[in-house]
N, C-alpha and C positions, 0 to 999 in steps of 0.2 A: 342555153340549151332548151330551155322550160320554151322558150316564145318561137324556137323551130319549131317544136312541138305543135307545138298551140296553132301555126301555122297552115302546118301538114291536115293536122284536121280541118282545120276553114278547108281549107284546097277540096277534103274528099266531101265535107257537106252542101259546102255554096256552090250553086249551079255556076256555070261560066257568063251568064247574062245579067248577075247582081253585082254595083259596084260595090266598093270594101270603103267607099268613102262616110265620114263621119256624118250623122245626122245632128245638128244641133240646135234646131230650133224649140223652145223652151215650150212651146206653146202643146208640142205634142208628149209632153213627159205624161203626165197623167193616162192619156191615153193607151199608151206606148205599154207602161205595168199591167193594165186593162186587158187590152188585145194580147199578149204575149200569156196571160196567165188563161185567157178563155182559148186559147191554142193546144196550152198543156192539156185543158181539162177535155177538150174534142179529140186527143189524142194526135194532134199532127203537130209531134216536135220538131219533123224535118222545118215544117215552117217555123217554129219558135226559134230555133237554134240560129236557121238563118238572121232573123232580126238581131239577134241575140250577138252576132258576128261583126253586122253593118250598123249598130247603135256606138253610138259613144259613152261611154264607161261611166261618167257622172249620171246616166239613165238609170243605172244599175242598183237596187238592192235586195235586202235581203230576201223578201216577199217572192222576188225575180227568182231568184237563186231555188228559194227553195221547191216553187211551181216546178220548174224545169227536173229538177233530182226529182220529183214525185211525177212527172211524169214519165224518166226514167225508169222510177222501178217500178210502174205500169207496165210497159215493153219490157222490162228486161234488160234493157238498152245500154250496154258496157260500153261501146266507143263512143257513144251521144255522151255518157255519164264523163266522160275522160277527157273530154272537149268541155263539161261545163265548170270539170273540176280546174281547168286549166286557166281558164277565165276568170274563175274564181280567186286562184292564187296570182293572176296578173292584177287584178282590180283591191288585190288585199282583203275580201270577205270573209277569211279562214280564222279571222277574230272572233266571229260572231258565234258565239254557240250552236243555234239552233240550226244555219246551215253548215257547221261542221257534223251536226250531227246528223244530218237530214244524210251528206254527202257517203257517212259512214253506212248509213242505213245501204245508198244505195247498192254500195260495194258488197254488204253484207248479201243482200239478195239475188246479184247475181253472183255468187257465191264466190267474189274475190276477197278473199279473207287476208292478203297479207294487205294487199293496198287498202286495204280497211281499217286494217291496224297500224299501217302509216298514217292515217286520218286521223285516228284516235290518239296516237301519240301528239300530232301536233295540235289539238284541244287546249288553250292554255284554262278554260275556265271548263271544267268537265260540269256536268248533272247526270242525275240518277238515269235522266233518258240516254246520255252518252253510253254510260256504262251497263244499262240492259241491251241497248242497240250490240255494243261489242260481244256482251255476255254470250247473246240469242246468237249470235252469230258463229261462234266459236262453239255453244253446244249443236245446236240445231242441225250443220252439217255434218254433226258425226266423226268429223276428223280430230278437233282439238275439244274435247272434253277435258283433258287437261288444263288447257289456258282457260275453257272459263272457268273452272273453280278456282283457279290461281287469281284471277280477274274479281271475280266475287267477294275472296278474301281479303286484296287488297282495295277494294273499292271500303269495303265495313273499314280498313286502318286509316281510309282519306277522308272516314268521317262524312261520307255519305248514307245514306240511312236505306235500305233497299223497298220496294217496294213491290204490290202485290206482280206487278208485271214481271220484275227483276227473279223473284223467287221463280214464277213459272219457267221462266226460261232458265236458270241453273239447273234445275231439278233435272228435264232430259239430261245433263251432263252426269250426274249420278248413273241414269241409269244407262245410259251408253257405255262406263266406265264398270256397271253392276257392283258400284261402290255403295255398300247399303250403310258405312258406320256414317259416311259423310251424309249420307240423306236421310235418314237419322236423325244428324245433329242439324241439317236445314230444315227439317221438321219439327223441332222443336223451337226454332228460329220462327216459324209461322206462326205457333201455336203463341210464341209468348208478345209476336206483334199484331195480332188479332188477327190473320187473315183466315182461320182454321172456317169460316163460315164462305168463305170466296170460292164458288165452284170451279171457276179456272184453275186457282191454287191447289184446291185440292185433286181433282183431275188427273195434273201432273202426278199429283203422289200415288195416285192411285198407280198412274203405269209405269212411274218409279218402282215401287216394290214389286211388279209383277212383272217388271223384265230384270229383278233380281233374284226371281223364285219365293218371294214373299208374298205366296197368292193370298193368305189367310187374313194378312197385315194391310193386302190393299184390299180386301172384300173388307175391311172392320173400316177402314176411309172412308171408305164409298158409302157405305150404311149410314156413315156422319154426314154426310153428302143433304142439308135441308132441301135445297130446291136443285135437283137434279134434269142438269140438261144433255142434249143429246150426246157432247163430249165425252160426262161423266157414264152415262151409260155404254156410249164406246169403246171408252178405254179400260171399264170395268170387265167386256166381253172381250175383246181381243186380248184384256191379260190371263181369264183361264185361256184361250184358246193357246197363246205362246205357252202355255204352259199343261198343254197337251191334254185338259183337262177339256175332253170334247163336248161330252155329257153337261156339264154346268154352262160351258159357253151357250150351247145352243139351246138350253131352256131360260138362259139371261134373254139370249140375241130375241126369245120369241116372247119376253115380257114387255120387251122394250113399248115405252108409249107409241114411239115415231121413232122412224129408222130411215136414214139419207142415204143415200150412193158411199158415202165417209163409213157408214156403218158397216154395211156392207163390205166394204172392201177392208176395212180392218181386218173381221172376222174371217173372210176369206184367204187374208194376206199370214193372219195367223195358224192358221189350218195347215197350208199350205208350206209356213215354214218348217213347223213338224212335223212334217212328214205325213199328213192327216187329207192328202190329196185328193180320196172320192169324197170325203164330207165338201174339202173346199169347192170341186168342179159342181158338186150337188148345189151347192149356196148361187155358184157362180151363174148354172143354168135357169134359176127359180131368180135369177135380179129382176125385177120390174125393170131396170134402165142402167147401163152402163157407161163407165164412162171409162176415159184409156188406163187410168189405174187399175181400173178391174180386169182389164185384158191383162197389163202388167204386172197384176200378182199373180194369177194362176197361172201364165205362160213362167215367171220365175220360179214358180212353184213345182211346175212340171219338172223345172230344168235342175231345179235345185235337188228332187229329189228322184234323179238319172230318167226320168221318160222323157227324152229328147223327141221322142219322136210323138209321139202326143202334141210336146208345146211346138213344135213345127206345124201343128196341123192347124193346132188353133191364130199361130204366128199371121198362117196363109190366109186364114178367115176374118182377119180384123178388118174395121169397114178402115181404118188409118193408121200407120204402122206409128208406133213410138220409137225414141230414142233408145225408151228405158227398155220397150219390148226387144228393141234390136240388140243391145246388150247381154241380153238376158240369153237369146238366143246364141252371141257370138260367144259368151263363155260357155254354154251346154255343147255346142259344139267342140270347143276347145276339148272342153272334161274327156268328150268322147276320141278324140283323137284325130277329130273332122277339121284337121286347120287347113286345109282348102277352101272348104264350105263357111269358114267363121272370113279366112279372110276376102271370099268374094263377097259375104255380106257387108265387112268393114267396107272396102273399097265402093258398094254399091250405096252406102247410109247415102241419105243427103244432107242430114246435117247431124255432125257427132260431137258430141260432147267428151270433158276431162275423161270419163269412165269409160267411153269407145276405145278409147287408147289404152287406158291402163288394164282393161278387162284384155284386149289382145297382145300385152305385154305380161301379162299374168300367164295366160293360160298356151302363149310359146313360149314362156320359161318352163310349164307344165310337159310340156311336148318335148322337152330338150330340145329348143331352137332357142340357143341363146344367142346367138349373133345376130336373127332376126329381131328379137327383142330389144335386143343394144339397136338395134338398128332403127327401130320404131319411135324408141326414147328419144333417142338424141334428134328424131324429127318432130316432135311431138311440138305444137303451137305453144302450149305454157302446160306448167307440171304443179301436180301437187303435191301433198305426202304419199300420197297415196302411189302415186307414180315411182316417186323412188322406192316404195317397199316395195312393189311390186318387180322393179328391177332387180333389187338388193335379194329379193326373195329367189327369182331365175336363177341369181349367180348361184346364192346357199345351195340351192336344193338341187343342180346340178357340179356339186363340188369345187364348187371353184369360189372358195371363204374368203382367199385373198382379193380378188377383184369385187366380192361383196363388202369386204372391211375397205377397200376402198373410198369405194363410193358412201359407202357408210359414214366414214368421215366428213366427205364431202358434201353432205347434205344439209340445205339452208335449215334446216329446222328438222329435228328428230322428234316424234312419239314413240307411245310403248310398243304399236308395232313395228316399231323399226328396229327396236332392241328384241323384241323376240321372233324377228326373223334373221336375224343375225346368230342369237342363241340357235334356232330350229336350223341353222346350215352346220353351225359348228358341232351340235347333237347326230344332227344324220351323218357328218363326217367322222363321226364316233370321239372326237374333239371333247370330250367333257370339261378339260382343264380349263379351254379359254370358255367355254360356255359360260365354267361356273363364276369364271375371273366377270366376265361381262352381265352376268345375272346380279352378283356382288359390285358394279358399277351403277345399276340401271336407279336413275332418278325418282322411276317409282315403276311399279309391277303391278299387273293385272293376273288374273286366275290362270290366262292363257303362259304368262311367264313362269308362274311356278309348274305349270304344267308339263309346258314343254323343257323343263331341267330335267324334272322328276323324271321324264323317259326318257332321257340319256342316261340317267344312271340307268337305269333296269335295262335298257338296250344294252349297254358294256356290262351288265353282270353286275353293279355294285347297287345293290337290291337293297344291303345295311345302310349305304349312304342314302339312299332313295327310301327308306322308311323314316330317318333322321331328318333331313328337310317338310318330307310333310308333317311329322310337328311342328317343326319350326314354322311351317306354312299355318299351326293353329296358331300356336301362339302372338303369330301377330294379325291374327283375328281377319284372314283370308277365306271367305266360303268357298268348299270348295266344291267343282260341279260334278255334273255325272262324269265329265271324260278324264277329271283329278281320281275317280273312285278307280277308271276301270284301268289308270296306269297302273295304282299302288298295288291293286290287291295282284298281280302277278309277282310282284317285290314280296309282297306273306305266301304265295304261292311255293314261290323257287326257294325261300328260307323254309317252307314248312313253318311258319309263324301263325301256329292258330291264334293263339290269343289277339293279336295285331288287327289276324283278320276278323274275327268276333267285332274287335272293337268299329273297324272301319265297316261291314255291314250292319251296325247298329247305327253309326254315325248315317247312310243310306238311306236307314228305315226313317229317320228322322228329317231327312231332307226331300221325303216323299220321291225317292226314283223309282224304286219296288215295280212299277211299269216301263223300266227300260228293259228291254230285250239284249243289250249290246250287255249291260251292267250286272244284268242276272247272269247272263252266258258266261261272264267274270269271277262271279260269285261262285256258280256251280263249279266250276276247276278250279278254283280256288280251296274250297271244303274238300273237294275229292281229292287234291295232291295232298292234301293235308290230314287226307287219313277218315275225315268224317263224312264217307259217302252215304249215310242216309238222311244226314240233313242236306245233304247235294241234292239227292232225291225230291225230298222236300218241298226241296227253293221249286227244281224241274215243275212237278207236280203243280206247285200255284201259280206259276207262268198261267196266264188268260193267252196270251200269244209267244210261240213259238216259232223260232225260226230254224236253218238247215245245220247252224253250228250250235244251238239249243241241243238239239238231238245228238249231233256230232260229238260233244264236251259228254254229257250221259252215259253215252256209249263205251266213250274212250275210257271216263271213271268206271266204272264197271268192268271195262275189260283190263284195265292196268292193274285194280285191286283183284284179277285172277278170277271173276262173277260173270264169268264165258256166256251162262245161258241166257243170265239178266240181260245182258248185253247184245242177245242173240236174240231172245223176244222182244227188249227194247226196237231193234232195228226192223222186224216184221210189222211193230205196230208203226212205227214211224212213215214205211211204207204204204199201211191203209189212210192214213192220216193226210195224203197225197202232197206230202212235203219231199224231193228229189233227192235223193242221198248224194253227197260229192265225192270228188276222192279221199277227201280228211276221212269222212261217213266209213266208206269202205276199207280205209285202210286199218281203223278200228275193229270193224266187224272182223277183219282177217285178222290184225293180234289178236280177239277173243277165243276167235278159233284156233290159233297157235298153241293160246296159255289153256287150251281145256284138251287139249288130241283129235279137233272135230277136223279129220283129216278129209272128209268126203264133203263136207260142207264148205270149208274152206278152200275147195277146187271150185264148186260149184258158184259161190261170187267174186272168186277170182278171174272165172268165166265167164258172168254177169256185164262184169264190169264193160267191155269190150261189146258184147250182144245186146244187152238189152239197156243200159244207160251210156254207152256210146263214149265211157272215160278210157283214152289210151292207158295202161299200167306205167307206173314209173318206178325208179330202182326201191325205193321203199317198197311197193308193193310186193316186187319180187323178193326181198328180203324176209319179206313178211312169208312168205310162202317156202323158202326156204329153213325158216327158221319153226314151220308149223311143220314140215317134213323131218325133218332134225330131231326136235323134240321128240314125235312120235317114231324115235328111230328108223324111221327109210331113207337110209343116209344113199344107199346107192341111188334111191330115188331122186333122192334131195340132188345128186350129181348131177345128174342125166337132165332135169329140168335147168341146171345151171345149162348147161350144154345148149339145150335147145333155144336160149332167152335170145329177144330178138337184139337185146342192146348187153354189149361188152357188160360183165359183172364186176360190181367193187371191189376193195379190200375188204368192207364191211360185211358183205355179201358173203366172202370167202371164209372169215373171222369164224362167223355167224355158223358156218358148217361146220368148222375146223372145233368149234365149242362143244358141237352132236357128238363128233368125233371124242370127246375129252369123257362124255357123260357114257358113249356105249363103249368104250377101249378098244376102237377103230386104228388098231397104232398102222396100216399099211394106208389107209383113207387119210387118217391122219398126215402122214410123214409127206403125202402125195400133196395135200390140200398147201400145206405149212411152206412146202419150197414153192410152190405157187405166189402165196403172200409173199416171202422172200425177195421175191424177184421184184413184184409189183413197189413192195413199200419195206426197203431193207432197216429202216429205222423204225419201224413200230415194233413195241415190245409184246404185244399181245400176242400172236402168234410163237413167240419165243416160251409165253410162260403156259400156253396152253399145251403145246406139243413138249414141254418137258412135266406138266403134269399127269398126260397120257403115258410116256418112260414110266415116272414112277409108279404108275397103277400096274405097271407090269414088271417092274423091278429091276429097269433098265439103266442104270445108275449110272455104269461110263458114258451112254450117251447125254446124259444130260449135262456129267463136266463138258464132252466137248462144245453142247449146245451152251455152257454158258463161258467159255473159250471164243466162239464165233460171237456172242453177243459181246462179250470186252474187247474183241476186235473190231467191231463194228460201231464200238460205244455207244450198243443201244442202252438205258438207264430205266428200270425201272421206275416210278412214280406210286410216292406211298396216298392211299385210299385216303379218304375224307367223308365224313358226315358231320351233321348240324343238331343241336339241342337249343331251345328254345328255353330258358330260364329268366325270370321276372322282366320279361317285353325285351329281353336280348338276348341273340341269336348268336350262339358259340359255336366256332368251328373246332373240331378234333382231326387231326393226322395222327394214321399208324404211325407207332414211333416215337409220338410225340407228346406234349402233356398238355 
């Protein structure tokens, strides 16, 4: 099979005019390693390969071999590389260490990683260079950070001794993985084999802890840093920058001795991924010289963070489109819903790569096109991990677990994101069971794993089990990020669990988020359902930035705890502030004015809504207006606007009246409203026990046996009440009735 192979390639590289007969005269051997090796170095392997094809075998060594694989990973050159590897295993050189190891490099480069690790396995005599070649390879692409530290640990049991190169390259696997206990203990590992003075080695650490959130840990590296090169100062500024820390990044970026295009584009690429997109486009415009990475950060950057239409513009302006740019562009458009537009750019690339395919297999699983999806995969030229989560993910997230657990199965190699896109289908399918069954399976867990449980519980209501795992998440000494904060504290929110919450925004304050907008917004309804709206206040108050659901959550706390006007001046000044109120905005400002009688005012941006911010009303809002007419007893009022609503009214809607009706002793409004409800929704009990508390305010007492005659015929059941007391960090529930 191996020498069809080997064939097939001769065929596609030797031209039709070279014979394939043996050269073997002795005189030209020297020569022969000579010429073939200054071919590699001039870069014309088409010509080396040939020789390399029509030479007889006893020509061949290792010297041969390994020219040809370095010229390979010059190009790039995967089918040249495939052709020499093949050659290799006809001629028996796969003995030799150093072109096993060369052969692995090249596969590692052009980022085929399993036939790489076919190479590696059959090494019978490994070195440290075998084993960083795999290492590097396995962290570097980002895919299998798992395998190299599995790779690293068992290299230290075969009794290889690592060296300062080896270290470099596990180290990104930590921080791909933002495993900080493991790099850590590889840090201590450097320190006690002397490399802690090696600017490469330390470098690495540097932007190890600082894509772990350990900025403090890698400015105290870097410090230790004697002769600091341009790496070191690199990787020191793009880890505040990923770490939103603008201010320090860009008084580092402007100490810098000398600053390259690498510089540059770090800091840019880190701007950019936080969200920090005018400083980035500002860095990107002041570059002295660009190079395509700099187009392809800030065009990601656009895209990553939704101004599609910006990185289109700049997409249009590049003096030569990238891969990575067209990528970038095919998923922005995806995001937006443009999969015309993403796929006449696929179709248009001219040449695409692994991530062309799986970015358009991702983002039509996004779109609920999953048959196109399926349909793209199974054309796909070769696949990675990446490729099946991406499918495994379309299936999840548009309901269909079984055809996701599938393929799940089926996949040559699994990572953590294959288990927690499996977990994430069976969470949004509200599945907690096998979630948790497969979370309690997974070979090892990332922050994103426990994250994504922890909001299936809170999404199904089980907010006690979802406070009980995030300890569990400390105890086995998981950091957890800002998007682990902003699941839980809805879990103390809905328990009313102050203390819980206390603890988990002190745990915040300590992990330096205090500048997330998403995690404050969390915070502040958090403190307010929880009864303590003037530290809500507070939090508001020291926000540096505010966003439309900042305001929104403010509002709503103030108007829910009954502080109508707080709530009503809060929203005036919000308006000057020229932040856009939404419907959430509004539909708060109308409960404030409900829960105070501000019946003229509550017409008035009931009104708004519609005239001057352009928000259609939805059944909430009318509810909401119904229930501020109610209150202030104009119940006939309250009618006649049901009447006039341009969309059919609920049962809640109705409820909501029928409740006015209980509080003024409405019994003909009443009775009127109640067989309404009746008809709509014969099993709700609410209406049964409201229209038999109106009887008894008037002393009507045979109507109410019959009314609870019609409800045991109708087997409606009441449902005994429930509240919650929060005692030593646990949340007890109480039923009327019960103990």
């Amino acid at each position: 099979m191996k020498m069809v192979w080997f064939h097939h390639l001769q065929q596609r590289f030797l031209p039709t005019n070279i014979s394939i007969q043996r050269h073997c005269n002795a005189t030209v051997r020297p020569a022969y390693a000579h010429h073939l090796t200054a071919l590699c170095n001039e870069g014309r392997l088409k010509e080396a390969l040939q020789i390399l094809c029509i030479t007889d075998n006893h020509f061949h060594n290792s010297h041969t071999y390994v020219s040809l694989l370095q010229g390979c990973i010059k190009r790039k050159a995967l089918p040249e590389a495939k052709l020499v590897h093949a050659h290799i295993n006809q001629t028996g050189f796969m003995v030799d260490t150093v072109v096993g190891n060369t052969l692995v490099n090249v596969y590692v480069k052009c980022g085929n990683l399993v036939d790489a690790g076919r190479v590696f396995d059959q090494i019978t005599e490994r070195n440290v260079c075998s084993w960083t070649v795999m290492i590097s390879g396995y962290a570097r692409h980002g895919v299998y950070p798992e395998e190299a530290l599995t790779l690293f640990y068992q290299m230290e049991k075969a009794g290889i001794q690592p060296n300062q190169f080896t270290f470099a390259s596990v180290i990104p696997a930590c921080a791909n993985l933002a495993s900080l206990a493991q790099g850590v203990e590889i840090h201590q590992q450097i320190i006690r084999r002397g490399y802690e003075s090696n600017a490469f080695v330390m470098s690495a650490l540097v932007d190890m802890y600082a894509k772990c959130g350990f900025i403090k840990k890698a400015r105290e590296v870097f410090d230790k840093i004697n002769q600091r090169d341009i790496v070191s100062w690199t990787a020191m500024v793009a880890g505040y920058a990923q770490n939103g820390l603008v201010d320090e990044s860009l008084k580092l970026f402007n100490e810098m001795p000398q600053k390259n295009v690498v510089s540059w584009n770090s800091v840019i690429a880190g701007f950019a991924y936080n969200g920090f997109v005018d400083q980035a486009f500002k860095l990107f415009s002041e570059m002295p010289r660009r190079d395509g990475v700099s187009w392809n950060a800030i065009i990601t950057g656009f895209v990553r963070n939704g101004h599609v239409d910006e990185a289109l513009k700049l997409f249009q302006k590049m003096p030569q489109t990238t891969v990575v740019a067209c990528n970038a562009m095919i998923a922005g458009f995806l995001q937006n819903g443009l999969v015309d537009e993403a796929s006449k750019l696929f179709k248009e690339m001219p040449q695409r790569d692994i991530a062309s395919w799986n970015s358009m297999i991702a983002g039509l699983g996004q779109n609920g096109l999953v048959d196109e999806a399926r349909k793209l995969f199974m054309e796909m030229p070769q696949r990675d991990v990446v490729s099946w989560n991406a499918m495994i993910t379309s299936f999840a997230q548009n309901g269909l677990t079984g055809e996701a657990l599938i393929l799940f199965n089926k996949m040559p190699q699994r990572d953590v994101v294959s288990w927690n896109a499996m977990i994430g289908g069976y969470t949004h399918a509200g599945h907690i069971d096998q979630a948790l069954k497969l979370f309690n399976e997974m070979p090892q867990r990332d922050v994103v794993s426990w994250n994504t449980t922890l909001a299936g519980f809170v999404q199904t209501g089980q907010c006690e089990e979802a406070l009980h795992l995030f300890q569990q998440m400390q105890l086995v000494d998981v950091k957890p990020n800002s998007k682990t904060f902003t699941i839980i504290l809805p879990a103390c929110a809905n328990l009313a669990a102050l203390e819980q919450g206390m603890e988990v925004y002190e745990k915040i304050i300590r992990s330096g988020y205090q500048s997330d907008v998403l995690l404050m917004n969390a915070l502040i309804d958090m403190f307010a359902k929880c009864g303590s709206i003037n530290v809500a206040r507070g939090l508001f108050d020291k926000m540096h930035k505010r966003d439309a659901v900042s305001w929104t959550t403010m509002i709503g706390a103030y108007a829910i705890h009954g502080y109508g006007k707080e709530a009503l001046t809060l929203f005036e000044e919000m308006k000057r502030s020229g932040v856009s109120p939404d419907r959430v905005t509004l539909l708060n400002v109308l409960f404030a004015c409900s829960h105070t009688g501000r019946v003229d005012e509550g017409y008035k941006y009931f009104n708004s809504m519609s005239s001057h911010y352009h928000i259609t009303p939805s059944m909430e809002h009318y509810r909401c207006m119904v229930d501020l007419l109610g209150r202030a007893g104009h119940l006939q009022e309250a009618q006649d606007f049901i009447n006039k609503m341009p969309i059919q009214a609920d049962t809640i809607l109705w409820i909501s009246l029928l409740g006015a009706c209980r509080v003024y002793t409405n019994v003909e409004l009443g009775e009127s409203v109640a067989e309404r409800i009746f008809e709509m929704d014969p099993g709700n009990v609410a209406p049964y026990v409201l229209l038999s508390n109106i009887y008894a305010a008037v002393g009507r007492w045979g109507d109410i046996e019959k009314l609870q005659k019609v409800m045991k015929n109708r087997s409606v059941k009441r449902t005994p009440g429930c509240s919650w007391v929060e005692v030593d960090k646990k949340t007890h529930a109480f039923l009327v009735g019960g103990s």
